[in-house]
C-alpha positions in Angstrom: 85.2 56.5 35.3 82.7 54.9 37.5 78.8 54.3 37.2 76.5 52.7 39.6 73.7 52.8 36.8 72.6 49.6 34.7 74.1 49.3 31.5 72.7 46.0 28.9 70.9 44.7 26.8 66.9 44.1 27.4 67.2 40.6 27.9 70.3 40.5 29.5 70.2 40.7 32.7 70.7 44.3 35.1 74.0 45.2 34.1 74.6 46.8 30.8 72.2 46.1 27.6 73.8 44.0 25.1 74.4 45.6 21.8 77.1 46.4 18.6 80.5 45.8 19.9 83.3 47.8 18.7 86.5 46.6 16.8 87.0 45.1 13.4 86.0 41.9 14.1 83.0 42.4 15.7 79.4 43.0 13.3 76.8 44.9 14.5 73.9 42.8 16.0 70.1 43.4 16.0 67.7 43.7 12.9 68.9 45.4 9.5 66.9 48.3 8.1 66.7 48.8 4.3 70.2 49.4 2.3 71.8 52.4 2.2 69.9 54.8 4.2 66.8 53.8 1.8 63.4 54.1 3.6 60.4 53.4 1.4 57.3 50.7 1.4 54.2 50.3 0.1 50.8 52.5 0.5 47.3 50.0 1.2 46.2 51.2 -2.1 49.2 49.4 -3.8 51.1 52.5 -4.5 54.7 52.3 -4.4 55.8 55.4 -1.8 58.8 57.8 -2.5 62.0 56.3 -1.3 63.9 58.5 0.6 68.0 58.3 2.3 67.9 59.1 6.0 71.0 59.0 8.3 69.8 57.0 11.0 69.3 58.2 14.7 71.2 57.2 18.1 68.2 56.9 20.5 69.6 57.0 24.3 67.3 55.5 26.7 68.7 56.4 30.2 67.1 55.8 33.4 67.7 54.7 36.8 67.9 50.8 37.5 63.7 49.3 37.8 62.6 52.3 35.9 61.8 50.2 32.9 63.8 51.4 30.1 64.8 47.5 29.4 61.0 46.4 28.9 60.3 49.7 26.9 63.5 48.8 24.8 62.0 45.1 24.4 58.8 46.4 23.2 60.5 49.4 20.8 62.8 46.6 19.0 59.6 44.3 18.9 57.8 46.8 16.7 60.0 49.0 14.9 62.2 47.2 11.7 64.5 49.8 11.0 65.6 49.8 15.1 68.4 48.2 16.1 70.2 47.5 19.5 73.6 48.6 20.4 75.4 45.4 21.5 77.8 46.4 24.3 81.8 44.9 24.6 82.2 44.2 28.4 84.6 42.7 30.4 82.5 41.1 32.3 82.2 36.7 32.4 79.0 35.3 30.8 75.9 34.4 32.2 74.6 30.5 31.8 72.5 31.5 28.0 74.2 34.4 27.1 76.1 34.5 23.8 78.9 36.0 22.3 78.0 38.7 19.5 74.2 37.7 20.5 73.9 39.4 24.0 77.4 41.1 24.7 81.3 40.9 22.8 83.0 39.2 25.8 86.5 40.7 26.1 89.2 40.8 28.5 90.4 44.3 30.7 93.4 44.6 28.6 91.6 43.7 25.4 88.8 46.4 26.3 91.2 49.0 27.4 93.0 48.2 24.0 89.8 48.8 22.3 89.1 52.0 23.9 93.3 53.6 23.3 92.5 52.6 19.6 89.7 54.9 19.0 87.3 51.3 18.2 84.5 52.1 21.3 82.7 55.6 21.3 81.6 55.7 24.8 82.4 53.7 28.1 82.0 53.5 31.6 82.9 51.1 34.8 79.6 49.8 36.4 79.8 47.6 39.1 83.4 47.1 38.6 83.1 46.0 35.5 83.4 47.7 32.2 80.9 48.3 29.2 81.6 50.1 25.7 79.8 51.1 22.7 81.4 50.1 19.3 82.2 52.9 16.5 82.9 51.1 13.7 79.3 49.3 13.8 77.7 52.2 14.9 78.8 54.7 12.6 78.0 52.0 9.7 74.6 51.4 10.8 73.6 55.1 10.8 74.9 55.6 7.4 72.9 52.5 6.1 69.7 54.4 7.7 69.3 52.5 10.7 68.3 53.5 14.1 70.2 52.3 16.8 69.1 51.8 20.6 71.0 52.4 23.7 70.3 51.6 27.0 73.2 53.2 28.7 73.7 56.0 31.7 74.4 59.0 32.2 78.4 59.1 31.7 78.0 57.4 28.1 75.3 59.8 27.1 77.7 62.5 27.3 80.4 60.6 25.8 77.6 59.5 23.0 77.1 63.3 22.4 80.4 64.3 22.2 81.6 61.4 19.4 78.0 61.7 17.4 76.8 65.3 17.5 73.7 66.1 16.0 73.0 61.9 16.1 71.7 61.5 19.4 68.6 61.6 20.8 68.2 61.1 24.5 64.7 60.0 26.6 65.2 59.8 30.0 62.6 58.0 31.8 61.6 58.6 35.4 59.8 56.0 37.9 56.6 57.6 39.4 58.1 57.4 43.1 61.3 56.4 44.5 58.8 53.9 46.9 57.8 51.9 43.3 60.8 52.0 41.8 61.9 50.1 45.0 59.0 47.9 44.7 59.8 47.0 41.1 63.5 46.2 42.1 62.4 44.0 44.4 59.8 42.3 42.3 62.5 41.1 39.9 63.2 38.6 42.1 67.3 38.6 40.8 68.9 40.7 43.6 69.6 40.6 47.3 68.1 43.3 49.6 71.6 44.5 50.0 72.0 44.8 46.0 68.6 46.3 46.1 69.6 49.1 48.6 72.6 49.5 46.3 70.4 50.5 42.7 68.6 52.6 44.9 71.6 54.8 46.1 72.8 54.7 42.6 69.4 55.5 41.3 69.6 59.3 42.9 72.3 59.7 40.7 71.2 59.2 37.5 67.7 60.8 38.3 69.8 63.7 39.2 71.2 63.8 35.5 67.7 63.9 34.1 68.1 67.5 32.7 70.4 66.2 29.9 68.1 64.5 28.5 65.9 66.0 25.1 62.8 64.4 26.3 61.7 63.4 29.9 58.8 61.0 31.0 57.5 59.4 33.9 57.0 55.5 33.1 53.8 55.2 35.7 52.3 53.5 32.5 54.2 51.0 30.6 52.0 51.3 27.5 51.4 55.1 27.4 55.6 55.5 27.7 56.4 53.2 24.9 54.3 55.4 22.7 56.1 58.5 23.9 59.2 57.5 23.4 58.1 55.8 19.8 56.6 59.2 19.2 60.2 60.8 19.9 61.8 58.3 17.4 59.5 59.0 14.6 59.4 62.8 15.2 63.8 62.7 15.0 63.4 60.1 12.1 61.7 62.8 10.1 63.7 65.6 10.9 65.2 68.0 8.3 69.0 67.6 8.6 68.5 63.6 8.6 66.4 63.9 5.3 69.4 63.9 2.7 67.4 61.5 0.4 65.0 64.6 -0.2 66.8 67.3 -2.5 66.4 65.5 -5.4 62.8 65.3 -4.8 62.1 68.8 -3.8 64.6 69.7 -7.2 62.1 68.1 -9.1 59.2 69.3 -7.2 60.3 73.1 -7.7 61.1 72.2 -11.1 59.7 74.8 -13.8 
């Protein structure tokens, strides 16, 4: 399938964010949360809090190329330990800086198409002719440590994301005030041609026009006011009954005669 939409990692360039690749040889990237699901730390007063087991959450960030979800990503990783990006597998060449396994999992087409017949990436798209997958094996391990992982992906893998991890995902799509800034803020990057420019903004239309699959919708016309929104949303899914398997043995004792 094919997607005009941005897929990468935050400091990756306008393609595709970088993330966990898929396939056996390929470890999850980003910052490791505690072991085994446990979630737990320490109170000012010295106390030692209950530790808990959470599965971890898939939060989707989608949003139409300039709309910001790459800074907002930036900032979320920057501030939350137990976060973790989604490093994509592409087939795309790398950039002067980029790394393997650091910003992307450089494959070939018939190595990525290999991936994808083998059951190893959960969600993929074309964009910009190239192509751009999510890893299961690193994803799947990650949630069942307890560890949130971030995706900055369109519309086409959100769906895909939903269908492989039901119940897992957690989708924010963020919406530039006008079409007039979003243009503005394309152009400010600085790192594409006015021809390039004119093609994000056709593409933009259609992931705006997608927005109604997303659980939570907000208009990033302040960059500090949407990062705590979309915090907010992570913490709220974080604490969520089904994820809080840790907890029965707590309660048990709790309701204990």
């Amino acid at each position: 399938m094919s997607s005009e939409a941005p897929r990468g990692r935050p400091d990756a360039g306008p393609d595709r964010p970088a993330g966990d690749a898929g396939g056996p040889d390929i470890d999850p990237g980003g910052k490791a949360g505690a072991p085994d699901g446990q979630q737990g730390g320490v109170h000012p007063g010295g106390l030692v809090q209950h530790a808990t087991i959470r599965r971890g959450v898939c939060l989707v960030l989608c949003a139409a190329s300039g709309a910001g979800k790459s800074s907002i990503g930036r900032a979320l990783l920057a501030s939350e330990p137990a976060l973790r990006l989604s490093i994509s597998v592409t087939t795309r060449a790398p950039r002067p800086g980029e790394t393997e396994g650091e910003h992307y999992f450089f494959r070939s087409v018939p190595e990525f198409h290999a991936l994808v017949a083998q059951g190893e990436i959960m969600e993929h798209a074309e964009v910009f002719g190239r192509f751009y997958g999510s890893p299961r094996a690193a994803v799947l391990g990650a949630l069942a440590r307890g560890e949130d992982v971030l995706f900055d992906i369109d519309w086409q893998g959100h769906r895909q994301l939903r269908v492989a991890l039901p119940g897992d995902v957690v989708c924010v799509h963020l919406l530039p005030p006008s079409l007039a800034e979003l243009e503005r803020r394309l152009g400010a990057r600085g790192q594409d041609s006015a021809a390039e420019v004119a093609r994000r903004m056709a593409a933009a239309r259609d992931e705006i026009a997608h927005w109604t699959d997303a659980d939570h919708v907000l208009v990033n016309d302040d960059f500090a006011t949407t990062v705590a929104g979309v915090r907010a949303v992570l913490h709220a899914a974080r604490s969520a009954r089904a994820r809080q398997s840790g907890l029965s043995g707590l309660v048990a004792g709790l309701l204990a005669p």
